[in-house]
N, C-alpha and C positions, 0 to 999 in steps of 0.2 A: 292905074287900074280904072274901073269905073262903077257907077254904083249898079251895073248887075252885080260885081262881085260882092258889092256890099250887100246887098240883097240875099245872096247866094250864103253868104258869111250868119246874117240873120236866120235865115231858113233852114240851115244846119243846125243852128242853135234850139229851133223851134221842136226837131225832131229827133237832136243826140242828144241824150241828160247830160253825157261825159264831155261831150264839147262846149255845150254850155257853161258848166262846172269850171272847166279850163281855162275857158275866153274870160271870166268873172274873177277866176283865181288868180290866174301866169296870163293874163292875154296875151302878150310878146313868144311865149309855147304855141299856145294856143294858136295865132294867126303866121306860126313861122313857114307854113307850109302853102301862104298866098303869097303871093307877087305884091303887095299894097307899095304903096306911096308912104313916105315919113307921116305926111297929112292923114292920111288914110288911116293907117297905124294909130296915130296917137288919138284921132276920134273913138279909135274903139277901145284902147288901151287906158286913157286918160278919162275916159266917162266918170262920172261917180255913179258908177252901177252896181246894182245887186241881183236884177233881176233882166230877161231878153225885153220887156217891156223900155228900163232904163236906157238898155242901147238902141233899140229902135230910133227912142227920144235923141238922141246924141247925132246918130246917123242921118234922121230930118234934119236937124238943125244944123247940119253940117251941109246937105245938099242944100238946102237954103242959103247956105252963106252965110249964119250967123256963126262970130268970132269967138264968141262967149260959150264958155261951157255950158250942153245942154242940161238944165236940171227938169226931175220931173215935179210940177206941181204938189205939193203937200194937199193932204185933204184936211180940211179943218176939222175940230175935232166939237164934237157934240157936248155943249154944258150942258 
């Protein structure tokens, strides 16, 4: 596949609540219905996501090339 799809995958999330829901809950449900790559797959399935924000993060860092799971920065918290 390529990352339109991935893009395509994200942009669906931005504007179906139920798809989103899905791809967060079951993602392997959820993306059964694209063409992906194992690779591809397990970038969006394997994220530690909660949120379309979290996979975004995943999806960069996977067109980048980084091996490592993408995490999203914590924000520090105010003493």
């Amino acid at each position: 596949m390529s990352m339109q799809t991935m893009q395509l995958i994200l942009c669906r999330g931005a504007v179906d609540r139920g798809f989103l829901t899905a791809l967060l809950e079951t993602p392997y449900e959820a993306l059964g219905e694209y063409d992906l790559s194992a690779d591809e797959l397990a970038v969006l399935a394997s994220a530690p996501a909660v949120s379309l924000a979290d996979l975004a993060t995943a999806v960069e860092a996977w067109r980048r090339g980084d091996t490592a799971p993408a995490r999203v920065p914590a924000l520090a918290l105010a003493g």
